[in-house]
VOGU-3710 file (C-alpha; in Angstrom, 3 decimals, decimal comma):
1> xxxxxxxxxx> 0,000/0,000/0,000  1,529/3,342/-0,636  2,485/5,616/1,725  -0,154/8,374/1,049  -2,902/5,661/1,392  -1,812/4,888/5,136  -2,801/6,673/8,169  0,338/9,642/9,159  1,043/9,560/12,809  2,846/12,752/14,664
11> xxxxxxxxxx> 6,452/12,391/12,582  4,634/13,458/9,529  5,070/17,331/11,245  8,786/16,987/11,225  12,145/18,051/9,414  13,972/15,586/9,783  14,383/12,924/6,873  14,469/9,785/9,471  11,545/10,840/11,400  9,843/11,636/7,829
21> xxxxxxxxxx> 10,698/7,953/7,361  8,233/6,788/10,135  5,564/9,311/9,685  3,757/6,451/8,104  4,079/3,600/10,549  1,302/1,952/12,174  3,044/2,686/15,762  1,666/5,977/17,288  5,272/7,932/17,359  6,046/10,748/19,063
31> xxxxxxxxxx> 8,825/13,095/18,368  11,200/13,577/21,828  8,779/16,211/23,299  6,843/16,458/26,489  3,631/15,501/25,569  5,223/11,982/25,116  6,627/12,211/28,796  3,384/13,260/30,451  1,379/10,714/28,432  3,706/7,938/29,664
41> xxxxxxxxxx> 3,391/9,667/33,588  -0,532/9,952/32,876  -1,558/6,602/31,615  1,172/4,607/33,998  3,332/3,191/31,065  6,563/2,045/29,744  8,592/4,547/27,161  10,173/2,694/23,701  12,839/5,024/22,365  14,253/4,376/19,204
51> xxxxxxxxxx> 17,500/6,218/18,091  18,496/5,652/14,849  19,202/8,232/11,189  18,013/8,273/8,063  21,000/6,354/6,144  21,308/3,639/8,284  20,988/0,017/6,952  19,883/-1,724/9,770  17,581/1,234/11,099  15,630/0,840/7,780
61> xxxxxxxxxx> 16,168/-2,958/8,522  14,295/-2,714/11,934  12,220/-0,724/10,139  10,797/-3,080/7,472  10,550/-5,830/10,181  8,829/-4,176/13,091  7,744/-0,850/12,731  6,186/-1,385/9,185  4,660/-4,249/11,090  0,853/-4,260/12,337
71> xxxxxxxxxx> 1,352/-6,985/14,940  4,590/-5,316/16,273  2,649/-1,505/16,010  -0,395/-3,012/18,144  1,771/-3,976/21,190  3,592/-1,086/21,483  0,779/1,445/21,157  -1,309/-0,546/23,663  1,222/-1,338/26,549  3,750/1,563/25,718
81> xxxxxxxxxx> 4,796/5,531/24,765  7,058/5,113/21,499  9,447/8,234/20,655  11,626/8,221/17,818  14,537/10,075/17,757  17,086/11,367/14,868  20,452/10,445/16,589  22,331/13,629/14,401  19,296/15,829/15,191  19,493/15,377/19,054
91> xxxxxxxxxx> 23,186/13,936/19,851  22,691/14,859/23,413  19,510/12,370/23,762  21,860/9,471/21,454  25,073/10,465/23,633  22,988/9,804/26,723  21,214/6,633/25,818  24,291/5,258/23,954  26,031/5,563/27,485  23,203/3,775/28,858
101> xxxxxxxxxx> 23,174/0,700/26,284  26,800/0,117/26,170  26,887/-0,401/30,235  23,907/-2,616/29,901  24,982/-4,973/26,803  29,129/-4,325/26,421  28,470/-2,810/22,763  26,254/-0,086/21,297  25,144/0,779/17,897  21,695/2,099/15,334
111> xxxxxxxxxx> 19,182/1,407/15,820  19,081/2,216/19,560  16,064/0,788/21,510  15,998/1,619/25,029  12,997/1,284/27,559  12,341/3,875/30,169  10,847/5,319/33,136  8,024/7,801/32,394  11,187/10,270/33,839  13,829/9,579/31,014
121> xxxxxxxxxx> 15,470/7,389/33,606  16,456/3,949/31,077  16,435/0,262/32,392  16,682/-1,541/29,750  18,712/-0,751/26,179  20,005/-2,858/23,221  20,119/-1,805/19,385  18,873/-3,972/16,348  16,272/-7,031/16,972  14,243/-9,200/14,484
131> xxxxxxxxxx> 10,508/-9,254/14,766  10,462/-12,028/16,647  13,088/-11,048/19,378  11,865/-7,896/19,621  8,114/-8,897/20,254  9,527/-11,433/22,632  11,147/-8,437/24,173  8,029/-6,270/24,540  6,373/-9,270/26,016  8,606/-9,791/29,013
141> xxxxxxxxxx> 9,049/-5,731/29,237  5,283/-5,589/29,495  5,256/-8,717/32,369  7,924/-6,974/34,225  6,333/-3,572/34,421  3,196/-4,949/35,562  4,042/-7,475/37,894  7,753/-6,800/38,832  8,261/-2,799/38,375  10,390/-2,440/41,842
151> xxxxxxxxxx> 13,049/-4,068/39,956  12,959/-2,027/36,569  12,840/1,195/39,175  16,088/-0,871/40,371  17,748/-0,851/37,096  17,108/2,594/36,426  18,209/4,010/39,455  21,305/2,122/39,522  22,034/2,744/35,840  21,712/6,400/36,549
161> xxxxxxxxxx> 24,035/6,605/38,741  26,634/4,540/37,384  26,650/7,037/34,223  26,246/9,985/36,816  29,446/8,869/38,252  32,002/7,788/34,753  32,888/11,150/34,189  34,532/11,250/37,536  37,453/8,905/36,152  40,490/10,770/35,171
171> xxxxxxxxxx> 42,772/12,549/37,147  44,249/15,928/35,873  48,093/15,280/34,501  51,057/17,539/33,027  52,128/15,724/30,303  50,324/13,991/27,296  50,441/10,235/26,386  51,640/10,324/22,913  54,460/7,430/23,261  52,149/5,743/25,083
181> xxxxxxxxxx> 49,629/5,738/22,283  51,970/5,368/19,620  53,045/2,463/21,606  49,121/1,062/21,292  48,616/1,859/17,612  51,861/0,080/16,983  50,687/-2,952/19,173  47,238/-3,152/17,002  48,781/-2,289/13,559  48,035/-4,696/10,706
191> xxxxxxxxxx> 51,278/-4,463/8,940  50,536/-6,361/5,691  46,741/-3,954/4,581  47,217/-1,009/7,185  44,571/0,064/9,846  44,364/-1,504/13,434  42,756/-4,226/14,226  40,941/-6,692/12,399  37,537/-6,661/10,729  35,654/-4,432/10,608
201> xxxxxxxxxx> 38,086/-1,959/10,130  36,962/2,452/10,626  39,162/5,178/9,280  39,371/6,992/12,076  41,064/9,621/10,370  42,352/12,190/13,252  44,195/8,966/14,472  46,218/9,146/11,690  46,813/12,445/11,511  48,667/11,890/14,952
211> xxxxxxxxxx> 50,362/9,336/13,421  51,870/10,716/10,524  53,550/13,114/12,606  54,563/10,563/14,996  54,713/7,509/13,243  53,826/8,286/9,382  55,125/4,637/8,318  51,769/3,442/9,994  49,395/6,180/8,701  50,902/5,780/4,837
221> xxxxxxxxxx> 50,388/2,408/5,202  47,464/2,914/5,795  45,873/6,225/4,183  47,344/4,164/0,720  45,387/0,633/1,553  41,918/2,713/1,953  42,410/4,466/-0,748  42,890/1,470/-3,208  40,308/-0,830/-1,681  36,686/-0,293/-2,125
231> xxxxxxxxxx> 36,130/1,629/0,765  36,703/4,655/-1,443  34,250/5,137/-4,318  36,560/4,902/-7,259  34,277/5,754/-9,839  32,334/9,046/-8,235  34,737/9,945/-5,310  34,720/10,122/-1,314  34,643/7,552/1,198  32,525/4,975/2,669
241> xxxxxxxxxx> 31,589/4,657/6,635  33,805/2,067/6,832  35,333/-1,353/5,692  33,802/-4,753/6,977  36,704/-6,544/6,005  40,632/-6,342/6,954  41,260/-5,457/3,648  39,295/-2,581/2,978  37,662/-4,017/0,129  33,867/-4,167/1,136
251> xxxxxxxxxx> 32,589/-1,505/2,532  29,263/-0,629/4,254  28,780/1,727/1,730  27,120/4,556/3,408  28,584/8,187/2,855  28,776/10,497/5,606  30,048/14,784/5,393  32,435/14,098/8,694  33,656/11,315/7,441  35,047/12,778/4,397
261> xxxxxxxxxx> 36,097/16,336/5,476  38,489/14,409/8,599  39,588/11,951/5,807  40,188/14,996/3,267  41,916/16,552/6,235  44,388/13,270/6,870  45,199/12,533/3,150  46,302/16,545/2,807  48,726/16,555/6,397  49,751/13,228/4,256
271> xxxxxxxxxx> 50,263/15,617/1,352  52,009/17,917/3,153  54,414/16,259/5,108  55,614/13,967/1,862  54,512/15,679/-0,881  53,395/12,584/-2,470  50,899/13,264/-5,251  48,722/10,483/-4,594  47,186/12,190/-0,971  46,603/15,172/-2,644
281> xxxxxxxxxx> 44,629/13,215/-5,329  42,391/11,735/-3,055  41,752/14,839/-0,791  40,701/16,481/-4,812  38,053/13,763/-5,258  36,503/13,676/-1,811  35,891/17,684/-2,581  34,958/17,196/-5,884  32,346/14,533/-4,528  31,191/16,800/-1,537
291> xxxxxxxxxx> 30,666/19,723/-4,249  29,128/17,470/-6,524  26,718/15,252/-4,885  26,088/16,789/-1,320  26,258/20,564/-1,849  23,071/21,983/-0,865  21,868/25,189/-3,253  22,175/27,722/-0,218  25,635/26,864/0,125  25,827/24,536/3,078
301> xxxxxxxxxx> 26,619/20,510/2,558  24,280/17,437/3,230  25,156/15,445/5,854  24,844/11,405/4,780  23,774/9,158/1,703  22,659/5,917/2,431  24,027/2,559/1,771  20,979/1,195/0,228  19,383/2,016/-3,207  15,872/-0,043/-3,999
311> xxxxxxxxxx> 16,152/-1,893/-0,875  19,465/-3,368/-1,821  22,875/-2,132/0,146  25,734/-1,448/-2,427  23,300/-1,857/-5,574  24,440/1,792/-6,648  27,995/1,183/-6,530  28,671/-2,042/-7,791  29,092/-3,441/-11,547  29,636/-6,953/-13,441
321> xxxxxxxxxx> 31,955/-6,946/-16,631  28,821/-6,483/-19,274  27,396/-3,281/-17,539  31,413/-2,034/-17,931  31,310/-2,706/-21,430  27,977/-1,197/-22,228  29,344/2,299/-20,811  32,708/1,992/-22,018  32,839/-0,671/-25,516  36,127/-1,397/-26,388
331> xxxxxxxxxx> 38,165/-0,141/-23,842  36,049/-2,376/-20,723  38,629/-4,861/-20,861  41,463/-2,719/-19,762  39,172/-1,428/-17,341  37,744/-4,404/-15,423  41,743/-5,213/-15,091  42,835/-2,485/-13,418  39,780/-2,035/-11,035  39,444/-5,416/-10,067
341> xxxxxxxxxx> 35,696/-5,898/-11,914  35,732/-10,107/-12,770  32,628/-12,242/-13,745  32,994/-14,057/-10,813  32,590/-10,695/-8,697  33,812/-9,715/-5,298  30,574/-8,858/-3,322  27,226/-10,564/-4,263  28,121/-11,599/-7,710  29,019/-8,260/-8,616
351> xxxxxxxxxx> 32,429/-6,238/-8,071  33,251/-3,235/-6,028  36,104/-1,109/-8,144  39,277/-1,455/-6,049  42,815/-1,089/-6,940  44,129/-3,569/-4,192  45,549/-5,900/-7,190  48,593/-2,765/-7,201  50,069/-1,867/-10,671  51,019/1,607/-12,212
361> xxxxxxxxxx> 49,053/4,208/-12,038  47,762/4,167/-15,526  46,367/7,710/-16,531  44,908/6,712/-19,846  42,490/4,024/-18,033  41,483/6,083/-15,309  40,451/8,983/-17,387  37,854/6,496/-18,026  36,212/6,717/-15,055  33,953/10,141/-15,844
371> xxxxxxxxxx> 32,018/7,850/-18,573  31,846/5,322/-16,058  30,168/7,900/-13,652  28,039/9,291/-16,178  27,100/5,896/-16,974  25,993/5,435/-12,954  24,272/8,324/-12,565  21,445/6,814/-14,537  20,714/3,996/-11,649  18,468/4,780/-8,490
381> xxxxxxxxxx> 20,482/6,872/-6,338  20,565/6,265/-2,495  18,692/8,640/0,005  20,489/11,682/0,236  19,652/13,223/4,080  19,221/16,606/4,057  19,628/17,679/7,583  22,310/20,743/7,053  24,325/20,476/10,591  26,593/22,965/12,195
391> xxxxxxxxxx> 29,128/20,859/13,218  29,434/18,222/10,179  29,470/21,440/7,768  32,260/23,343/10,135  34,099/19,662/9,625  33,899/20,948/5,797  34,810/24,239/6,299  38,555/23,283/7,913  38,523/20,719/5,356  38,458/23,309/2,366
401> xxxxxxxxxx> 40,499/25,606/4,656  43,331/23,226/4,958  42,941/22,586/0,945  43,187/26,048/0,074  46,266/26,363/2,752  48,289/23,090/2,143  47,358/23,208/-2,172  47,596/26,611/-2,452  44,255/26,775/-4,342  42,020/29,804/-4,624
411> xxxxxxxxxx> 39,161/27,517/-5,446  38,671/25,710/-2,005  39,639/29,167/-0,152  36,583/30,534/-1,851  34,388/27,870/-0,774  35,452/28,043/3,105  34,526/31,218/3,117  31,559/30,455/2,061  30,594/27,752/4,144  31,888/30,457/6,938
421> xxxxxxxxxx> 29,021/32,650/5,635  26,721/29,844/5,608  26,759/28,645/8,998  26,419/32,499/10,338  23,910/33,436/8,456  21,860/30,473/8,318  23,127/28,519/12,000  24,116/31,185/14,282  22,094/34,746/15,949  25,151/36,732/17,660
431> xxxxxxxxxx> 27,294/34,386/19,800  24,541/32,167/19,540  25,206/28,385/17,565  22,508/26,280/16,511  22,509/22,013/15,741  21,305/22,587/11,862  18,687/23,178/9,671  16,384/21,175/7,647  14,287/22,790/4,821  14,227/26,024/6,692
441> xxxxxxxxxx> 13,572/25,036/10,114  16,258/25,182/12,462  17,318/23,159/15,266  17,750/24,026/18,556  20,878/25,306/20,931  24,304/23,733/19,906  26,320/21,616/21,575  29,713/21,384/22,648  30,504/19,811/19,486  28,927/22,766/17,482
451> xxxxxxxxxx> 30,806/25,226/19,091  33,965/23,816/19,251  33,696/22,545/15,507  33,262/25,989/14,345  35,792/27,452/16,275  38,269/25,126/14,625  36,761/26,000/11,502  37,663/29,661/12,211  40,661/28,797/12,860  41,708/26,957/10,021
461> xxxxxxxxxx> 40,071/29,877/8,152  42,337/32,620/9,545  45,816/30,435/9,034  44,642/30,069/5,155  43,738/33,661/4,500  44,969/35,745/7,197  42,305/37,681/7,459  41,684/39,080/11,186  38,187/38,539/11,719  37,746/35,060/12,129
471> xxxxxxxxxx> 40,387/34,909/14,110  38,351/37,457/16,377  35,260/35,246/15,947  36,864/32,102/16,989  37,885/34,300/19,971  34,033/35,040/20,831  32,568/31,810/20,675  35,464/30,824/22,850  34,575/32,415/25,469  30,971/31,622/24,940
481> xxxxxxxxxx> 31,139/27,878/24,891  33,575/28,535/28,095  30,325/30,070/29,647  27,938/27,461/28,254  29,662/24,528/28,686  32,984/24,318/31,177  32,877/22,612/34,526  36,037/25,362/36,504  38,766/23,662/34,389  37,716/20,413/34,331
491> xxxxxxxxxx> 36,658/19,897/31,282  33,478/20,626/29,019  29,838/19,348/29,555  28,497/17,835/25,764  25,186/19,824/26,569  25,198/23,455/27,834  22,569/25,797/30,174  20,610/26,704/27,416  20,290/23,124/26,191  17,230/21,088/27,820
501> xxxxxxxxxx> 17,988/18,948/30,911  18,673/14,731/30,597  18,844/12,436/33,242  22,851/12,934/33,070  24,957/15,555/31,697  28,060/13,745/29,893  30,858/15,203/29,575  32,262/13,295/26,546  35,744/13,295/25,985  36,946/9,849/23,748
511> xxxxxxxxxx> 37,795/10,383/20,314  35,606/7,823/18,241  34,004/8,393/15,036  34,217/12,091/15,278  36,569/13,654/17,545  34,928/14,655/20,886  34,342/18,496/21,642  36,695/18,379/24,401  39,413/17,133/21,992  38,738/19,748/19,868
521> xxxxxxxxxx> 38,384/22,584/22,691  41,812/21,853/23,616  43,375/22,271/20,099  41,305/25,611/19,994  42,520/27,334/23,404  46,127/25,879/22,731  45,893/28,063/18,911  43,940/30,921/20,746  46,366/31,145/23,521  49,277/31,384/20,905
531> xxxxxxxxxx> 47,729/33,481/18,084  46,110/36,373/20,610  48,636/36,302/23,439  45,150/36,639/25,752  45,732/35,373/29,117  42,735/34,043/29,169  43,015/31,582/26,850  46,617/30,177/28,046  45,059/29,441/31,213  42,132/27,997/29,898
541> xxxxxxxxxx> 44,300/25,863/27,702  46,636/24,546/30,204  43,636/23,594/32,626  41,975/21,911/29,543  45,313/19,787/29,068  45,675/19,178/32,147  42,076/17,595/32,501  42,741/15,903/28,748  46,077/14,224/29,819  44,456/12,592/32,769
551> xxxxxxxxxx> 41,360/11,174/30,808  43,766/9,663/28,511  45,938/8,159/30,103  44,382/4,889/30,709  43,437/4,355/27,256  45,343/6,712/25,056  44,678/5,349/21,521  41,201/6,876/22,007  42,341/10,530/21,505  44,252/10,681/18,579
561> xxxxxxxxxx> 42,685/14,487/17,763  43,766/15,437/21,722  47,682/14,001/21,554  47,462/15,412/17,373  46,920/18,766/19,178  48,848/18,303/21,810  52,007/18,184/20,013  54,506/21,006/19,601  53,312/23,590/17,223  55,714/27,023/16,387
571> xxxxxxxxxx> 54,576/30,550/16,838  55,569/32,441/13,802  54,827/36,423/13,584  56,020/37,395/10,021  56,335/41,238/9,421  55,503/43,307/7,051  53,601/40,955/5,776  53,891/37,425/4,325  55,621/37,026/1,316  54,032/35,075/-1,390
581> xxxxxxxxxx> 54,655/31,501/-2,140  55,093/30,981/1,403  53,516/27,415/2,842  52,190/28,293/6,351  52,222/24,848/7,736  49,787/22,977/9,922  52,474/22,897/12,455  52,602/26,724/12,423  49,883/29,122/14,721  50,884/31,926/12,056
591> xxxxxxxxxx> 50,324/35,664/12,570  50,758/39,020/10,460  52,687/41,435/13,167  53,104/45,212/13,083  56,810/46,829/12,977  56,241/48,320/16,241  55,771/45,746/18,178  58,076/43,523/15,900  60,612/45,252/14,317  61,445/44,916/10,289
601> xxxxxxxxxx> 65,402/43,428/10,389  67,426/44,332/7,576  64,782/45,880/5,627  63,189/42,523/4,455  59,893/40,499/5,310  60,914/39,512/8,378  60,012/36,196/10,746  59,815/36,160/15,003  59,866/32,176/16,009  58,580/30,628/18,848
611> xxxxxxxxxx> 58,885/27,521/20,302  58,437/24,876/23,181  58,888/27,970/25,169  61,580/29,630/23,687  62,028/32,413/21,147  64,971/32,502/18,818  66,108/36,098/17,507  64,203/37,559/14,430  65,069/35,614/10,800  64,730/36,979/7,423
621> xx> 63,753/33,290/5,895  62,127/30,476/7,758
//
């Protein structure tokens, strides 16, 4: 039956593209509001809460099973309050629950489906089940609240205050782990496809930018094996989620924005620090995909496509040797060669392109690849999701920032400065930050991660066209997510005052997919502290390190963007002005002085260096 023959429940009053998604169910959603709350309070029941986003396989699995599902819709809407929730829409309700599920089960994941207490209190979380699990589930959840609810109010209270305590873990420390996480990476390092670990394998890309500064034969090694495999989309550019096999060959084939701009980030430090022309290849065709396929027409980027095209994952993106040669006649053969494309096929009976086989780089061949493109563009395309958010798109802003920097290239200048413009005029009000927007309507008070992603933004900005002013914005909203969000030097909270009230307030500071805000606050008060000599910020930045040593020293691996910012980094003041054709490096917190505070030597351009505490006398050439 199509959609627009079935009955809409509440969802179908929302922006977001995953709640949109469920606005046709037969379960009586509710959006995270507190009409759902008192309705649990009033008629005496149970909460379901399901997390998941609208590019996620086994949401839309869960989906198709259950919540598509009259049997499954009828128990929930007569024994319990359901609320669906869009995971990048509210990450302070996922970051919460998430918490909660991994203490219960060991593991989390989407789709999230957590019971709770008509408070918000959870006592009882997990992520994907079949129809028949999950009904089994609802069954004994049911039982239990009617004829056993002490011990539910048990689980909740005790979960509570297990997460209320976690953050109380680390204690504050001088120095910064790195050897000790180079030590770990080294440990886990698969030496003969790169990466860490085995299967499945994530790029966690601001790991390796800490590596190729401290141990770049581990972060080539493996920046080079995800780029050949099929975790990167050969034929239209930019990078899967990740691989689900040690050799980064399969992928699960969903595209996300943060994903790309940190990998676009790590293959152009590669690019930089070797000047191999291979990273800055790649970085190219992740911004050629991000302009091409998830630029949004009032300037901002999407934030995910999804794995799945007419219900099958990887359908899009895969091809068998006939579809080659229909798109490219005589010259398929040469083709299916170098990108691994056999009869036989590599992932259900088709082939993901890859280059793992090695060989030359063969030009002539991979111009080839546009009329393969063109030739793909004519299938179903997967979802694209919409949601425009503030700190995924300031993600893209440093990305282009560090392109325009690093490549010397007008092109991707131009665009961070417009996706600068973008978020303030569409995402902020003053010193005010927002989550996103979604056809026009806009989401409500940022996070942590918000701020601190745009101040790093700014930042990256300012060292790639000097240019004062975001430099003095990145200043502001310093100070403002200080306000909002710090706990007197001891870190950041994820969720500020103005942000509404959970049954814990996290203070998140593990690097995993995306770096955390507190990672990213410390890089930003470390560059502030050197770039406006404010006293301010030094102090805020040593208490910040202090606070970011001690979380990770137990498990240092787990802040790669922390220890990346945490290692030595040159103050350079260049006067008159900078010459051209000069590189500022990534390595560099880079300012344009004034000759009276910093005299001109010998009549030339010249440079005032500082260092690990130290400043060496004035230079005319770095």
């Amino acid at each position: 039956m199509p959609a627009t023959d079935k009955v809409a429940n509440r969802l179908i009053n929302e922006k977001s593209p995953y709640l949109l998604q469920h606005a046709y169910n037969p379960v009586d959603w509710f959006p995270w509001n507190d009409e759902a709350f008192f309705k649990a309070k009033a008629e005496d029941k149970p909460i379901f809460l399901s997390i998941g986003y609208s590019t996620c396989h086994w949401c839309h699995v869960m989906a198709h099973e259950s919540f598509e599902d009259e049997e499954v819709a009828a128990r929930l809407n007569r024994s319990f309050v359901s609320i669906k929730v869009d995971r990048e829409e509210r990450p302070d309700v996922d970051g919460v629950y998430m918490r909660a599920c991994q203490a219960m089960t060991g593991g989390g994941g989407w789709p999230t489906s957590v019971f709770l207490l008509a408070d918000g209190t959870p006592f009882f979380a997990g992520t994907y089940y079949p129809k028949d699990a999950f009904l089994q589930l609802l069954e004994a959840v049911e039982a239990a609240w009617k004829r056993d609810r002490g011990a539910l109010l048990r689980s909740g209270e005790g979960l509570a205050a297990a997460l209320a305590s976690v953050d109380a873990r680390g204690q504050a420390a001088e120095h910064a782990p790195v050897d000790k996480a180079v030590s770990a990476f080294r440990a886990s390092f698969d030496a003969q496809y790169g990466g860490f670990g085995g299967a499945p394998k994530f790029p966690t890309p601001h790991n390796l930018m800490l590596l190729l500064r401290t141990a770049p034969e581990l972060a080539e090694k493996t920046l080079e094996g995800m780029y050949r495999g099929g975790m990167f989309d050969h034929i239209g550019g930019g990078f899967a989620r990740y691989s689900t096999d040690r050799r980064w060959l399969v992928p699960h084939f969903e595209k996300m924005l943060y994903d790309n701009a940190l990998l676009a980030m790590a293959y152009l430090l590669a690019f930089e620090q070797t000047g191999k022309p291979l990273y800055a290849k790649v970085a190219r065709r992740i911004f050629d995909y991000l302009e091409r396929e998830m630029r949004a027409p009032d300037g901002g980027f999407f934030s995910a496509q999804d794995a799945d095209s007419e219900g099958e994952e990887g359908k899009f993106y895969v091809f068998t040797p006939d579809e080659v040669a229909e798109a490219l006649g005589e010259d398929a053969a040469r083709f299916c060669r170098r990108y691994g494309i056999t009869k036989e096929g590599n992932f259900e009976g088709a082939s993901i392109p890859n280059l793992l086989a090695g060989g030359a780089d063969d030009d002539e061949t991979d111009k080839l690849l546009t009329h393969l493109y063109d030739f793909r563009k004519k299938r179903v395309a997967p979802h694209t999701d919409t949601k425009q958010l503030t700190a995924w798109n300031a993600l893209a802003v440093a990305a282009c920032a560090m392109a325009a920097r690093i490549l010397d290239d007008d092109h991707y200048r131009k665009t961070a400065k417009e996706l600068v413009d973008f978020i303030e005029r569409t995402l902020t009000e003053g010193d005010a930050v927002f989550v996103g927007i979604t056809d026009g309507k806009r989401a409500g008070a940022g996070f942590l991660d918000d701020y601190a992603f745009f101040i790093f933004a700014l930042l990256q900005t300012h060292q790639a066209t000097m240019e004062r002013h975001y430099l003095d914005r990145a200043a502001a909203l310093a100070l403002r997510a200080c306000a909002l969000f710090g706990d007197d030097g001891d870190g950041f909270f994820f969720s500020g005052t103005e942000n509404e009230a959970l049954f814990v307030r996290p203070k998140e500071s593990w690097d995993g997919a995306l770096p955390s805000g507190n990672s990213v606050m410390a890089y930003n008060l470390s560059r502030l502290a050197l770039l406006t000599d404010d006293e301010r910020f030094a102090s805020l930045s040593a208490s910040q390190n202090r606070f970011m040593n001690g979380e990770a020293e137990a498990q240092p691996r787990g802040y790669g963007f922390y220890l990346w910012s945490a290692l030595p980094v040159k103050k350079i003041v260049c006067v008159p002005d900078a010459p051209e054709g000069l590189h500022i490096r990534s390595d560099w917190a880079f300012l344009i002085g004034d000759g009276a505070q910093y005299p001109v030597v010998n009549g030339k351009t010249t440079y005032y260096v500082c260092e690990e505490g130290a400043c060496r006398p004035p230079v005319n050439e770095l």
